[in-house]
mmCIF file as gemmi writes it, N, C-alpha and C atoms, coordinates in Angstrom:
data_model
loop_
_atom_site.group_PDB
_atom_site.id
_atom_site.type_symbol
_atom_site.label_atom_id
_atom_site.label_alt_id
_atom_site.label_comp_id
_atom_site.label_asym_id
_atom_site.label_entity_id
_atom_site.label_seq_id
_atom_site.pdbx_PDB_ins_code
_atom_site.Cartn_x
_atom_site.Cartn_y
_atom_site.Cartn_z
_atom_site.occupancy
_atom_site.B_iso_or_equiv
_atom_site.pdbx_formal_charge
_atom_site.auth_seq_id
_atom_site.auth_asym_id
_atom_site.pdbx_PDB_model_num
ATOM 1 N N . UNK Axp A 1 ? 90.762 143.258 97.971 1 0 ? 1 A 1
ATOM 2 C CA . UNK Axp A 1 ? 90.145 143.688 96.729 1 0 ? 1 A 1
ATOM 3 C C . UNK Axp A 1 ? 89.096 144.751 97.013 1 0 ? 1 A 1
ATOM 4 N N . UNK Axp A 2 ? 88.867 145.413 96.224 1 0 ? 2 A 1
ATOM 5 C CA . UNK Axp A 2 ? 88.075 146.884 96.466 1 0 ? 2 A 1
ATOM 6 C C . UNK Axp A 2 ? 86.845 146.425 95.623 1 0 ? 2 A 1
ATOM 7 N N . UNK Axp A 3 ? 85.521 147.124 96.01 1 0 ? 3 A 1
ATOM 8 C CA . UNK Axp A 3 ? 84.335 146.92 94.899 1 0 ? 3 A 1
ATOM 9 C C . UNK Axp A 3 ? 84.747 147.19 93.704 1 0 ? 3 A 1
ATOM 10 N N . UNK Axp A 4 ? 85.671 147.766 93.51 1 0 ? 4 A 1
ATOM 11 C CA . UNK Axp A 4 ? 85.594 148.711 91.967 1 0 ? 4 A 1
ATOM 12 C C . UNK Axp A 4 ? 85.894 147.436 91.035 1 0 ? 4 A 1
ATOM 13 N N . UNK Axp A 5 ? 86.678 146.603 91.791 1 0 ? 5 A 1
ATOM 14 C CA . UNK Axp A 5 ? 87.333 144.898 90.684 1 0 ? 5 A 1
ATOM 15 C C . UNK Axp A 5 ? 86.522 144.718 90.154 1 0 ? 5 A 1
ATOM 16 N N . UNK Axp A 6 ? 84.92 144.476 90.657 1 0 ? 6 A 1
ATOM 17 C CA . UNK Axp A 6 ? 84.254 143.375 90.413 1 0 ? 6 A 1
ATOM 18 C C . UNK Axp A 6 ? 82.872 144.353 89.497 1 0 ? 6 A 1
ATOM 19 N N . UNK Axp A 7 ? 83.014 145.691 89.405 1 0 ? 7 A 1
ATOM 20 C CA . UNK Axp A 7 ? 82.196 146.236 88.824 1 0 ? 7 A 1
ATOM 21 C C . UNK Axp A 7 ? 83.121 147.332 87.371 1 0 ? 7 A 1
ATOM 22 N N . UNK Axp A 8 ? 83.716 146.876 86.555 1 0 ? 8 A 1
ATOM 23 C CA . UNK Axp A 8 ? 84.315 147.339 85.369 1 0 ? 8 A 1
ATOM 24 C C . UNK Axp A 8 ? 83.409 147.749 84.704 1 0 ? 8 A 1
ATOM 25 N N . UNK Axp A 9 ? 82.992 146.603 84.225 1 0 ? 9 A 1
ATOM 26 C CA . UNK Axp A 9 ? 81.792 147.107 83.68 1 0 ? 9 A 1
ATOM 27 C C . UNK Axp A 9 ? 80.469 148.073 83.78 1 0 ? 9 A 1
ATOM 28 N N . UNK Axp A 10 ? 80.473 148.299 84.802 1 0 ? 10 A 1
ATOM 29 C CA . UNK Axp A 10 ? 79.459 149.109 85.43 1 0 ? 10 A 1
ATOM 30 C C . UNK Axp A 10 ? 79.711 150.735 84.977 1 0 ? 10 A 1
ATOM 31 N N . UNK Axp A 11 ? 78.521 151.505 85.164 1 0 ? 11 A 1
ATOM 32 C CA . UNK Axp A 11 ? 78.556 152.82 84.76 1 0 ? 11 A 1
ATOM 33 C C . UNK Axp A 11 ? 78.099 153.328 85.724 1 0 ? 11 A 1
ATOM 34 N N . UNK Axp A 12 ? 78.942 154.359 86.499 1 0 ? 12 A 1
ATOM 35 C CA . UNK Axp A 12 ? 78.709 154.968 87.873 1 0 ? 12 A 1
ATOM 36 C C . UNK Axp A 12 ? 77.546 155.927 87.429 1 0 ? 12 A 1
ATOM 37 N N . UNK Axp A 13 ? 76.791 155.954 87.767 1 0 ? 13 A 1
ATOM 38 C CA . UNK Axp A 13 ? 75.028 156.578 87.185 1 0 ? 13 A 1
ATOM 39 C C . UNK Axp A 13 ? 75.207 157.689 88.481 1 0 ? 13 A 1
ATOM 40 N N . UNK Axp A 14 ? 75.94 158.62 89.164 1 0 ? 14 A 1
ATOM 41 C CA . UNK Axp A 14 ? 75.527 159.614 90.215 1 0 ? 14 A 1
ATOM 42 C C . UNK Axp A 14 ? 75.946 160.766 89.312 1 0 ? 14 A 1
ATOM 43 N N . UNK Axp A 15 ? 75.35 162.184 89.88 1 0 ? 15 A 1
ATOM 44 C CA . UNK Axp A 15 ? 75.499 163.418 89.746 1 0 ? 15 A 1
ATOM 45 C C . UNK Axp A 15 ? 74.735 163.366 88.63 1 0 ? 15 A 1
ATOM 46 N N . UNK Axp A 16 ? 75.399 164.622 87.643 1 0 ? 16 A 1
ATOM 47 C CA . UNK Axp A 16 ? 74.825 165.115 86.083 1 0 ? 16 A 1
ATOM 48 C C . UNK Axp A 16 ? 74.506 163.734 85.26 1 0 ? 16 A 1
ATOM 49 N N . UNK Axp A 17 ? 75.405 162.76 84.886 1 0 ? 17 A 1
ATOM 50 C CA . UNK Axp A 17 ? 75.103 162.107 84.038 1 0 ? 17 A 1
ATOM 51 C C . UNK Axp A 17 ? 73.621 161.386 84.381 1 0 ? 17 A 1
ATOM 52 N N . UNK Axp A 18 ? 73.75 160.823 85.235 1 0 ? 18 A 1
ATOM 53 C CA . UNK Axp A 18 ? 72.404 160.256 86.186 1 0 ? 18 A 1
ATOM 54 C C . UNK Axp A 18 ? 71.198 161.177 85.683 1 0 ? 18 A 1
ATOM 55 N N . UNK Axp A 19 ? 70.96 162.433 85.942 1 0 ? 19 A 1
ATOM 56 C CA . UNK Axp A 19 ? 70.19 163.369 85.566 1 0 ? 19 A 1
ATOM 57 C C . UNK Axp A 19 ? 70.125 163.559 84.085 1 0 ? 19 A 1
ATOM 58 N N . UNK Axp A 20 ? 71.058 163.478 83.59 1 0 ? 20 A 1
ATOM 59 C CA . UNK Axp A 20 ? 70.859 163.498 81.836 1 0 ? 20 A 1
ATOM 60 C C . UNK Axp A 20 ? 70.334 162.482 81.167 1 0 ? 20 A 1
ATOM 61 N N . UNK Axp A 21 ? 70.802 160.943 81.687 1 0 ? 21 A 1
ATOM 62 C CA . UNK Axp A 21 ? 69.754 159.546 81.402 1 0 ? 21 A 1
ATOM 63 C C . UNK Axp A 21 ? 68.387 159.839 81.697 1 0 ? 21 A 1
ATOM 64 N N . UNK Axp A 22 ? 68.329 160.123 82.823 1 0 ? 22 A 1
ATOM 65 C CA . UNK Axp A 22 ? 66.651 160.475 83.259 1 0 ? 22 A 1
ATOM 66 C C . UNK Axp A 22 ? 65.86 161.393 82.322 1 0 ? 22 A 1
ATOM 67 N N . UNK Axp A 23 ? 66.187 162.59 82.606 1 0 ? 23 A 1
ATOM 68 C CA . UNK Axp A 23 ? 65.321 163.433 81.66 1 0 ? 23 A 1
ATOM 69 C C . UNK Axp A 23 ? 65.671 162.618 80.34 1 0 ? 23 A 1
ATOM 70 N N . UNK Axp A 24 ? 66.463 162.575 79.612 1 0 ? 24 A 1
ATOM 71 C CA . UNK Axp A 24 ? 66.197 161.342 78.098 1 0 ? 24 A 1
ATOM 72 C C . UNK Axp A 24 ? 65.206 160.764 78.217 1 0 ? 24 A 1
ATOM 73 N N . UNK Axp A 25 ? 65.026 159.505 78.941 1 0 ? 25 A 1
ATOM 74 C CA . UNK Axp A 25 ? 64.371 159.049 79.214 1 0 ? 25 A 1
ATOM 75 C C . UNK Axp A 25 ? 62.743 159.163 79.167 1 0 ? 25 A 1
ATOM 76 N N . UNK Axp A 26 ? 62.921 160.089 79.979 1 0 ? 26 A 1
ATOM 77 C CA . UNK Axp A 26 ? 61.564 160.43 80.374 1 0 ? 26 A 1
ATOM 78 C C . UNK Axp A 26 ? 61.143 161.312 79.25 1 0 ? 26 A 1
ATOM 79 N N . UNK Axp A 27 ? 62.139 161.904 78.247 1 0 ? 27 A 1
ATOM 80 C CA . UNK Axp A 27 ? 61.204 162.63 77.278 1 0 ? 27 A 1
ATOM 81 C C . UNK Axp A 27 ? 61.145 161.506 75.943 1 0 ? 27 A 1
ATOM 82 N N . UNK Axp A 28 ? 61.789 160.666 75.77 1 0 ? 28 A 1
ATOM 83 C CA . UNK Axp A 28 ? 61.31 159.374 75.118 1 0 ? 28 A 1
ATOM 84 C C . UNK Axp A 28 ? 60.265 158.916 75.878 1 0 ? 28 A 1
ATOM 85 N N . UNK Axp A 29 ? 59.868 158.777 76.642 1 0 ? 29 A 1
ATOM 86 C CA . UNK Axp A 29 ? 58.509 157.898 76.666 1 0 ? 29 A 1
ATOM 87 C C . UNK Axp A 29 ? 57.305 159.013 76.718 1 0 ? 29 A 1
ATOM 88 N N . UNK Axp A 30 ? 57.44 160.144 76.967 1 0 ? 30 A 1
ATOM 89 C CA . UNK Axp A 30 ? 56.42 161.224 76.78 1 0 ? 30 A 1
ATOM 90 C C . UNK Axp A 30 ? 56.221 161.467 75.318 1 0 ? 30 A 1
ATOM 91 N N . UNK Axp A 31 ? 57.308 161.596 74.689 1 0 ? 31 A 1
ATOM 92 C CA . UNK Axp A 31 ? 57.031 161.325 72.849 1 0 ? 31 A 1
ATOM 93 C C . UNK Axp A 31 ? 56.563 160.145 72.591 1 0 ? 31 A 1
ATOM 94 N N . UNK Axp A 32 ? 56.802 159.323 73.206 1 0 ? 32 A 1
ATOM 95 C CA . UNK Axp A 32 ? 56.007 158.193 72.27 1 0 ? 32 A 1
ATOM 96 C C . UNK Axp A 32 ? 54.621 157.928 73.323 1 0 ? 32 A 1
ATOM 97 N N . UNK Axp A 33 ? 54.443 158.408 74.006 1 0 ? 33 A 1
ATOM 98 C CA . UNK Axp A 33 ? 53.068 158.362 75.027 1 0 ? 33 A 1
ATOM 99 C C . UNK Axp A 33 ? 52.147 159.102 74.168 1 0 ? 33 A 1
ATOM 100 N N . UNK Axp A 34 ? 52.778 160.68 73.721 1 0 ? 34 A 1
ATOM 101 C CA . UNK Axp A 34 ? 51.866 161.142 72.901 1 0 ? 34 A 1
ATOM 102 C C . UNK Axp A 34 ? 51.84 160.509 71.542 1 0 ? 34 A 1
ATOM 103 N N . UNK Axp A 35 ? 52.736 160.305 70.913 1 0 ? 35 A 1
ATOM 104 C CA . UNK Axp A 35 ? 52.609 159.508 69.128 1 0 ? 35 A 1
ATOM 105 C C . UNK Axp A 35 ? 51.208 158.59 69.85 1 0 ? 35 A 1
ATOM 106 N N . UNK Axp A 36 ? 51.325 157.76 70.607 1 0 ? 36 A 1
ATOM 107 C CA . UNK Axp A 36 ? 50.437 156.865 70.639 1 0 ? 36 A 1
ATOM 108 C C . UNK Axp A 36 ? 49.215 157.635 70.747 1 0 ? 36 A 1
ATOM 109 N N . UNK Axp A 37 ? 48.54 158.052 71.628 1 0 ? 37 A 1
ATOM 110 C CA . UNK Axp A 37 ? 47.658 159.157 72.058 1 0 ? 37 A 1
ATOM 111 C C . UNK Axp A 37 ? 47.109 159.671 71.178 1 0 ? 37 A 1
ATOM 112 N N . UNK Axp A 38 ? 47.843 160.195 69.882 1 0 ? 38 A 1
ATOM 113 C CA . UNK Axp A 38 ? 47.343 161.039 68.936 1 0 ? 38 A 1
ATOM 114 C C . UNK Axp A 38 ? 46.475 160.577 67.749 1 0 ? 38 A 1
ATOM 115 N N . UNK Axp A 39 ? 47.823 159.288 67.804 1 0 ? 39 A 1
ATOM 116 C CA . UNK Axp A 39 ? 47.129 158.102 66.917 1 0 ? 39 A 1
ATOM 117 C C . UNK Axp A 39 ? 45.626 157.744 67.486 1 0 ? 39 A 1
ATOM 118 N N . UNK Axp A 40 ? 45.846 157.508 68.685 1 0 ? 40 A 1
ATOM 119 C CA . UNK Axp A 40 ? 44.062 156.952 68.996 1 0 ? 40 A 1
ATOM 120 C C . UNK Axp A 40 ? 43.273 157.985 68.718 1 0 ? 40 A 1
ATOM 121 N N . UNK Axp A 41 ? 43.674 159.47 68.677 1 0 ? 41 A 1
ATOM 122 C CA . UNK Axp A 41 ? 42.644 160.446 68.561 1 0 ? 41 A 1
ATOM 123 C C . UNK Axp A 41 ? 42.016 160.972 67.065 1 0 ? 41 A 1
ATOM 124 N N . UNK Axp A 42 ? 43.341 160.362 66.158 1 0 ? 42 A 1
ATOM 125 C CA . UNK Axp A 42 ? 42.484 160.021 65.063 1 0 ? 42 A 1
ATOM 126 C C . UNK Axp A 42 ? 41.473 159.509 64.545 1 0 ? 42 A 1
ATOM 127 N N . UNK Axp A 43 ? 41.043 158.702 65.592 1 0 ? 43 A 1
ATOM 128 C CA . UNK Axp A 43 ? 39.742 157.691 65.105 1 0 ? 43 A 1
ATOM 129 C C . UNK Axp A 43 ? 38.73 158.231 66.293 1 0 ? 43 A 1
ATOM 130 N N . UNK Axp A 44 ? 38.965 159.175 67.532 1 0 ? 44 A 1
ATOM 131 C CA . UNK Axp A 44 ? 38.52 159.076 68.456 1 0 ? 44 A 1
ATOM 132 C C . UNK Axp A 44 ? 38.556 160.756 68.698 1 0 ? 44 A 1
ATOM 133 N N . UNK Axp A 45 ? 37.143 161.72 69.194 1 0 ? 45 A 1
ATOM 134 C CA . UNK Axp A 45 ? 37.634 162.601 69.982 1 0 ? 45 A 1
ATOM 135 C C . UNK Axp A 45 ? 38.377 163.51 70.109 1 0 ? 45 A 1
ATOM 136 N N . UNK Axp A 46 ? 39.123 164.336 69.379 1 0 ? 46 A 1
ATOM 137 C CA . UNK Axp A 46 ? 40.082 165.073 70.13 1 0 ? 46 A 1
ATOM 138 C C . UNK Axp A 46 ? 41.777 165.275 68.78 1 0 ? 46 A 1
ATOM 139 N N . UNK Axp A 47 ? 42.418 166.489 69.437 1 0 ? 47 A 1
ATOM 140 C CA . UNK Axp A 47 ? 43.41 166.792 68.624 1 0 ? 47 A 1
ATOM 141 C C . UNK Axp A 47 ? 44.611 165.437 68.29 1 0 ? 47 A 1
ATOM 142 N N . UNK Axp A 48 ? 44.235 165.051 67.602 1 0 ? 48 A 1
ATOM 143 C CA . UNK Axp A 48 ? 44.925 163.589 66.579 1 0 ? 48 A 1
ATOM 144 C C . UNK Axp A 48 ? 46.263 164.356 66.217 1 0 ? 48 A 1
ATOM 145 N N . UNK Axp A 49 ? 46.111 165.418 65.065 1 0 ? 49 A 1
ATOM 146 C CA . UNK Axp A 49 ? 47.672 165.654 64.723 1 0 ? 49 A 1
ATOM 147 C C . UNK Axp A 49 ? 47.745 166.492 65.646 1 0 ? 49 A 1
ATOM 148 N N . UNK Axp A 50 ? 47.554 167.402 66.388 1 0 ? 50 A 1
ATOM 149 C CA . UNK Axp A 50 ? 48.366 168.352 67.235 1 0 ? 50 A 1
ATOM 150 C C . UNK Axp A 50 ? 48.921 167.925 67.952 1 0 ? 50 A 1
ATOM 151 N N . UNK Axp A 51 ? 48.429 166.583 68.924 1 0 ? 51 A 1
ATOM 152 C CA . UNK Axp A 51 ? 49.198 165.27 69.618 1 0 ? 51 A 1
ATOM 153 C C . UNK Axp A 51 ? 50.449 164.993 69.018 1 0 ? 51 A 1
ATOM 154 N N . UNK Axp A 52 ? 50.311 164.332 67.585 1 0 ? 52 A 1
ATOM 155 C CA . UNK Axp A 52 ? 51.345 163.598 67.226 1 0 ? 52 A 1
ATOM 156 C C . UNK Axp A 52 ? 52.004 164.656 66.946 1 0 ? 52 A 1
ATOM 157 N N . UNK Axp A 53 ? 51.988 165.895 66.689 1 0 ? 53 A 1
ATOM 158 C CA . UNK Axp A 53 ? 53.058 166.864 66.049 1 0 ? 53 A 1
ATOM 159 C C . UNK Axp A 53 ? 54.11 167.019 67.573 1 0 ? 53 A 1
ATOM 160 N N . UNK Axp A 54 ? 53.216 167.437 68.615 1 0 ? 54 A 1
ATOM 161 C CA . UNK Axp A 54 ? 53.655 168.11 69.74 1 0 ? 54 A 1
ATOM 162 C C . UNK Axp A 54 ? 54.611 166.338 70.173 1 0 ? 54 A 1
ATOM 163 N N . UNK Axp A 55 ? 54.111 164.995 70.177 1 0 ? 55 A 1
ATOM 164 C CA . UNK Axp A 55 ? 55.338 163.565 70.358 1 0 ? 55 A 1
ATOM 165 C C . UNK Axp A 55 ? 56.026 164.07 69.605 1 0 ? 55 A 1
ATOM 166 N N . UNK Axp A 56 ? 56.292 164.606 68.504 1 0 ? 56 A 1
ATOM 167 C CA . UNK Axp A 56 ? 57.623 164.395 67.181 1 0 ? 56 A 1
ATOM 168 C C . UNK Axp A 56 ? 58.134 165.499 67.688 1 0 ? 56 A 1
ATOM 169 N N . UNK Axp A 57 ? 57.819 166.534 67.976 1 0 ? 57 A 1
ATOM 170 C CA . UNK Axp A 57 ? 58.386 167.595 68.712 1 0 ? 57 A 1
ATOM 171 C C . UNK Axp A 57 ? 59.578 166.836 69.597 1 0 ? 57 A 1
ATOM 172 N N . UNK Axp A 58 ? 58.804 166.897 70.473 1 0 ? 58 A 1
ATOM 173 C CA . UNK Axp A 58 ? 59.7 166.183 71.427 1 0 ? 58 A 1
ATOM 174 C C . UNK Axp A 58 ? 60.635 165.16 71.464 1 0 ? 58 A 1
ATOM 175 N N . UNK Axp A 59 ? 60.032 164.195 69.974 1 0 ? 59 A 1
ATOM 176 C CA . UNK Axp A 59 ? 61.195 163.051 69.926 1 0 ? 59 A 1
ATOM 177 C C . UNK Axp A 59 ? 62.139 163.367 68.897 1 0 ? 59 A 1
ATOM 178 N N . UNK Axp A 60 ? 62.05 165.097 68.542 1 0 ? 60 A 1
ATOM 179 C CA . UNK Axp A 60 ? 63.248 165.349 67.397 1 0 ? 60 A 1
ATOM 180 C C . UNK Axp A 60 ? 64.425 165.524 68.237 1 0 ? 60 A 1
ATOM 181 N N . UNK Axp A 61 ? 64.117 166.149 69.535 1 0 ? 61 A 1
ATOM 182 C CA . UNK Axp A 61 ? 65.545 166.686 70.158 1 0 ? 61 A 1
ATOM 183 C C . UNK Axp A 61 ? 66.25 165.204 70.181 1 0 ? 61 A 1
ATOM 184 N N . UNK Axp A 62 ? 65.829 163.691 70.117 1 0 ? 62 A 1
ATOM 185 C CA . UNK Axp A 62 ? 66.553 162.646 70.542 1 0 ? 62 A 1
ATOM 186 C C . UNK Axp A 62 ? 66.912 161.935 69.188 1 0 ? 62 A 1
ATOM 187 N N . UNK Axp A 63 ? 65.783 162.031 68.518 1 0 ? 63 A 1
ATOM 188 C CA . UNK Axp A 63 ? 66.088 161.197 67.118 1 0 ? 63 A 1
ATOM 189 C C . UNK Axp A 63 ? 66.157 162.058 66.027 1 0 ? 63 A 1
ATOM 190 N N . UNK Axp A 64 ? 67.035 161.157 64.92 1 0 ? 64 A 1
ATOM 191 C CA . UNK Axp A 64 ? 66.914 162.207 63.385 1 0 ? 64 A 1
ATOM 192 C C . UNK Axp A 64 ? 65.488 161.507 62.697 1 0 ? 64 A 1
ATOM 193 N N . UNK Axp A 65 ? 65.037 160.255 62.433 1 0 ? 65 A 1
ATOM 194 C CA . UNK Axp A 65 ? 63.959 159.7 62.488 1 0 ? 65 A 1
ATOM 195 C C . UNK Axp A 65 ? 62.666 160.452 62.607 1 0 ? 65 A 1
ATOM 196 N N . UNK Axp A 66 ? 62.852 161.14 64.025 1 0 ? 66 A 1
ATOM 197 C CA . UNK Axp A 66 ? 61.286 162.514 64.716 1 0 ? 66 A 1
ATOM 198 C C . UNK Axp A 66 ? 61.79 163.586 63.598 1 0 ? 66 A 1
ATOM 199 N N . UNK Axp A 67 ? 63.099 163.674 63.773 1 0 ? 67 A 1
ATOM 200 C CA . UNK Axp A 67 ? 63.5 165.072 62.886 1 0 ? 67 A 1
ATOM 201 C C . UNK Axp A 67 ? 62.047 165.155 61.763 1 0 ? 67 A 1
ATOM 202 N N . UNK Axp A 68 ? 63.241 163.751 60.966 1 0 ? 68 A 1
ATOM 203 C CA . UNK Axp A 68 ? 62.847 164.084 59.254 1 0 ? 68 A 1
ATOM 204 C C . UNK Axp A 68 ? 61.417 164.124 58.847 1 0 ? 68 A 1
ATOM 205 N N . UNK Axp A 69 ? 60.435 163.296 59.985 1 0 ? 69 A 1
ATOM 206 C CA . UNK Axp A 69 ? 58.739 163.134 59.937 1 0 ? 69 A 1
ATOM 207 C C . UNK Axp A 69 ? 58.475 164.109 60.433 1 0 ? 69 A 1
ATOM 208 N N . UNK Axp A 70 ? 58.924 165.258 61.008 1 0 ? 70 A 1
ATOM 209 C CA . UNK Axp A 70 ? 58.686 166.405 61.516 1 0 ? 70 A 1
ATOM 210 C C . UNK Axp A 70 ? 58.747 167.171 60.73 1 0 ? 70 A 1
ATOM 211 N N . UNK Axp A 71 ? 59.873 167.387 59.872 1 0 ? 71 A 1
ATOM 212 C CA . UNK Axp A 71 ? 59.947 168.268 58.748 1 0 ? 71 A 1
ATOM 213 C C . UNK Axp A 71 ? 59.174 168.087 57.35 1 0 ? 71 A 1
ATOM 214 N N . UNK Axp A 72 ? 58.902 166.606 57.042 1 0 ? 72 A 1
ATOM 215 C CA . UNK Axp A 72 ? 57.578 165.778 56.386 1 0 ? 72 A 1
ATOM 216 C C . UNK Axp A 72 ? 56.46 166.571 56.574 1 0 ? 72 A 1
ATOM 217 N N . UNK Axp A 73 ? 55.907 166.411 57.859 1 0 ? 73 A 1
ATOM 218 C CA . UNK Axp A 73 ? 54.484 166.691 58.733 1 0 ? 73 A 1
ATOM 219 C C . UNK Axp A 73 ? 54.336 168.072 58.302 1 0 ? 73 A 1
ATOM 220 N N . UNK Axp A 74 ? 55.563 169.36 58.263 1 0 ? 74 A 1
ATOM 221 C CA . UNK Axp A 74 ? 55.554 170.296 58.782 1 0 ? 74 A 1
ATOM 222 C C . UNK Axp A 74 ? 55.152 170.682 56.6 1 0 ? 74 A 1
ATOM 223 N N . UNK Axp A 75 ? 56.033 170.072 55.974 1 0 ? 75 A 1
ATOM 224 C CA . UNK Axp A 75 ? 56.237 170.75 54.411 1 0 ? 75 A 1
ATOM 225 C C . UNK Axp A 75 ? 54.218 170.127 54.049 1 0 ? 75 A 1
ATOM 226 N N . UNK Axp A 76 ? 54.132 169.174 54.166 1 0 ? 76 A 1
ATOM 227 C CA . UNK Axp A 76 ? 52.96 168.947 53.898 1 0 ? 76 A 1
ATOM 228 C C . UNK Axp A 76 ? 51.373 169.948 54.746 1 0 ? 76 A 1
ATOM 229 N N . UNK Axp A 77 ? 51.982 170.068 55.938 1 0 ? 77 A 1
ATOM 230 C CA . UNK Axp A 77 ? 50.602 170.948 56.115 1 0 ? 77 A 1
ATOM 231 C C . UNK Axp A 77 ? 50.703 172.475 55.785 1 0 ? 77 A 1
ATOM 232 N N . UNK Axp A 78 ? 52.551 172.948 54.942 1 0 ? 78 A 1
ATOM 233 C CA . UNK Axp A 78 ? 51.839 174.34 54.427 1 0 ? 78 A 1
ATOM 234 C C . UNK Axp A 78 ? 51.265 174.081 53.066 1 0 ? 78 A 1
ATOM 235 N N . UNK Axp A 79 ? 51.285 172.979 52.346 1 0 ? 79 A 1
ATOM 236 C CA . UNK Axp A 79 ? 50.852 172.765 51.101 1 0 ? 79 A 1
ATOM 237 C C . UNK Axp A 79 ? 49.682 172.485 51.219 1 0 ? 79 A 1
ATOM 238 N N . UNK Axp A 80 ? 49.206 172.306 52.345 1 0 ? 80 A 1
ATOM 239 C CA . UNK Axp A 80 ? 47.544 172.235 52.671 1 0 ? 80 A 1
ATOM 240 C C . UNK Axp A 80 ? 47.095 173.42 52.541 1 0 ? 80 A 1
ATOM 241 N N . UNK Axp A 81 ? 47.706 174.416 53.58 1 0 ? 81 A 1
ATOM 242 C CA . UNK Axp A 81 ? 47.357 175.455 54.157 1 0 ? 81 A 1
ATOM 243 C C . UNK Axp A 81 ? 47.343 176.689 52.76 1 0 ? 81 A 1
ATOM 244 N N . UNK Axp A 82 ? 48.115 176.467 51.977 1 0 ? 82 A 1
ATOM 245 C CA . UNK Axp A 82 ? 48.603 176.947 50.433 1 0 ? 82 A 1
ATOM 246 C C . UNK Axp A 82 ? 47.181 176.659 49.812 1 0 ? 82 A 1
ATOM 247 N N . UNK Axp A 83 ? 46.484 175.486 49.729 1 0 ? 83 A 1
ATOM 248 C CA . UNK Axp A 83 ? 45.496 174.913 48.708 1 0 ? 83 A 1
ATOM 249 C C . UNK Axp A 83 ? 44.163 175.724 49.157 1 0 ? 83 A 1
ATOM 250 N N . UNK Axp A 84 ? 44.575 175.319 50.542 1 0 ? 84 A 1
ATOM 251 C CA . UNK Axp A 84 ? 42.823 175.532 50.858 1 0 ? 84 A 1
ATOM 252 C C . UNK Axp A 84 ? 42.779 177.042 51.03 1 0 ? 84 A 1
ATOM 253 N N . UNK Axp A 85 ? 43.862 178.325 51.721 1 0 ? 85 A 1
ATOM 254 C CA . UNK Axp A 85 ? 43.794 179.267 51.634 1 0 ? 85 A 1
ATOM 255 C C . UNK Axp A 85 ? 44.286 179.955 49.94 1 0 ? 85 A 1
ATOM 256 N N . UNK Axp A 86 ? 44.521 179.207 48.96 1 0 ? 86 A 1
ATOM 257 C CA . UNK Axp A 86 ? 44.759 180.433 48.041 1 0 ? 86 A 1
ATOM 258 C C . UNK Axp A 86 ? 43.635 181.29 47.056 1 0 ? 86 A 1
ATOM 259 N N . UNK Axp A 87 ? 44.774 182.323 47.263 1 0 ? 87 A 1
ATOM 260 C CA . UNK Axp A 87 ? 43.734 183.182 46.297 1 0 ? 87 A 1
ATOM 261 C C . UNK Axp A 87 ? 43.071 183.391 45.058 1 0 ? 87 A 1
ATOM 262 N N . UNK Axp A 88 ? 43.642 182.88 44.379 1 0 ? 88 A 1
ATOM 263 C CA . UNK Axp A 88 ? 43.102 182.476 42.999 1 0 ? 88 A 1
ATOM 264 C C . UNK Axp A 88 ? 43.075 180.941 42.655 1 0 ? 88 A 1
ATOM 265 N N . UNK Axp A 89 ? 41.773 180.733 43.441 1 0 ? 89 A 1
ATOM 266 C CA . UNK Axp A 89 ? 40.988 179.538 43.461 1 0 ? 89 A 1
ATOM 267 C C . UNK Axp A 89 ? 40.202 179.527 42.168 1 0 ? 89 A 1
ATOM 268 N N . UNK Axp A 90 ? 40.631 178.989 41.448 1 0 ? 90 A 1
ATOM 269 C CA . UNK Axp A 90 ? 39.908 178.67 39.922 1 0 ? 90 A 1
ATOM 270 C C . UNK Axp A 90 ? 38.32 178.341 39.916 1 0 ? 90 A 1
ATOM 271 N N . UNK Axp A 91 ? 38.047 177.865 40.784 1 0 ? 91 A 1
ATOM 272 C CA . UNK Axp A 91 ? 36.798 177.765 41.303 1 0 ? 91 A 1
ATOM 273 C C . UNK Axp A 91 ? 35.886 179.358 41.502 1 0 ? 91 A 1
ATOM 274 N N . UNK Axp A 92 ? 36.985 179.897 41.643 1 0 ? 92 A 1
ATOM 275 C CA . UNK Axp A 92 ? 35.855 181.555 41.691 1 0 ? 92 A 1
ATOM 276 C C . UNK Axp A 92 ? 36.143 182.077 40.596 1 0 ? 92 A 1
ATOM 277 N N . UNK Axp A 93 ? 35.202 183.04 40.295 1 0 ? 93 A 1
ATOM 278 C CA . UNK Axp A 93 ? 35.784 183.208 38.795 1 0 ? 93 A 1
ATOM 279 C C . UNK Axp A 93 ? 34.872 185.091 38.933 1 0 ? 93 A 1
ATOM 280 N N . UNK Axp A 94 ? 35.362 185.835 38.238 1 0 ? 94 A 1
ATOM 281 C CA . UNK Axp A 94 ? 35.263 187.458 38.273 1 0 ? 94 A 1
ATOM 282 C C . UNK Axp A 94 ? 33.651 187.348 37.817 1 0 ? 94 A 1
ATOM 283 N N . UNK Axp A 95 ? 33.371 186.344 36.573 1 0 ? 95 A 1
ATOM 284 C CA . UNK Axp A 95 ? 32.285 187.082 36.045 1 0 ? 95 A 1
ATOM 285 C C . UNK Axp A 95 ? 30.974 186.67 36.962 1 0 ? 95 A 1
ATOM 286 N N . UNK Axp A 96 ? 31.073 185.907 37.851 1 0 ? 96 A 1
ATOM 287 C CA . UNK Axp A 96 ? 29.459 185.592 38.876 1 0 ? 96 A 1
ATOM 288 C C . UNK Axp A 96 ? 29.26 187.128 39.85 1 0 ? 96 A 1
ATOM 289 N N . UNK Axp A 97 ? 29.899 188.153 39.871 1 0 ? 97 A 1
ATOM 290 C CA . UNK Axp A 97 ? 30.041 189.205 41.044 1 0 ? 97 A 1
ATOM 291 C C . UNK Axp A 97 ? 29.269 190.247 39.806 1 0 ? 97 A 1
């Protein structure tokens, strides 16, 4: 009997594929190293969403999940960026000049 009988089940992990689990891998836990990270920097210190944007970044190439909170994250901060930069802010008004 040869090893191969007793390992069917098994998934020969050498060359490319081996290397393609890994890097996965490793960029799933760097996305969620930062999600976490960012989260603490919300309450703490330091770039909170640029953290979590730059985890979802990274966890879109693996999930549709990162995708769709990515594209969430992304429609909501130009509607920020819309409010607080527009130009006819009702708040100013011609006749105080």
């Amino acid at each position: 009997m040869q090893d191969d009988d007793f390992n069917l089940g098994a998934q020969n992990l050498t060359g490319p594929r081996a290397m393609q689990r890994t890097k996965r891998l490793l960029k799933i836990v760097l996305g969620f190293t930062l999600l976490l990270i960012g989260t603490a920097m919300l309450v703490l210190p330091g770039p909170g969403w640029l953290t979590i944007g730059l985890g979802l970044v990274i966890l879109a190439a693996e999930f549709i999940w990162a995708r769709r909170l990515l594209k969430r994250l992304n429609e909501q901060a130009i509607k920020l960026g819309i409010s607080v930069f527009d130009k006819n802010d009702p708040r100013e008004s011609s006749d105080s000049h």
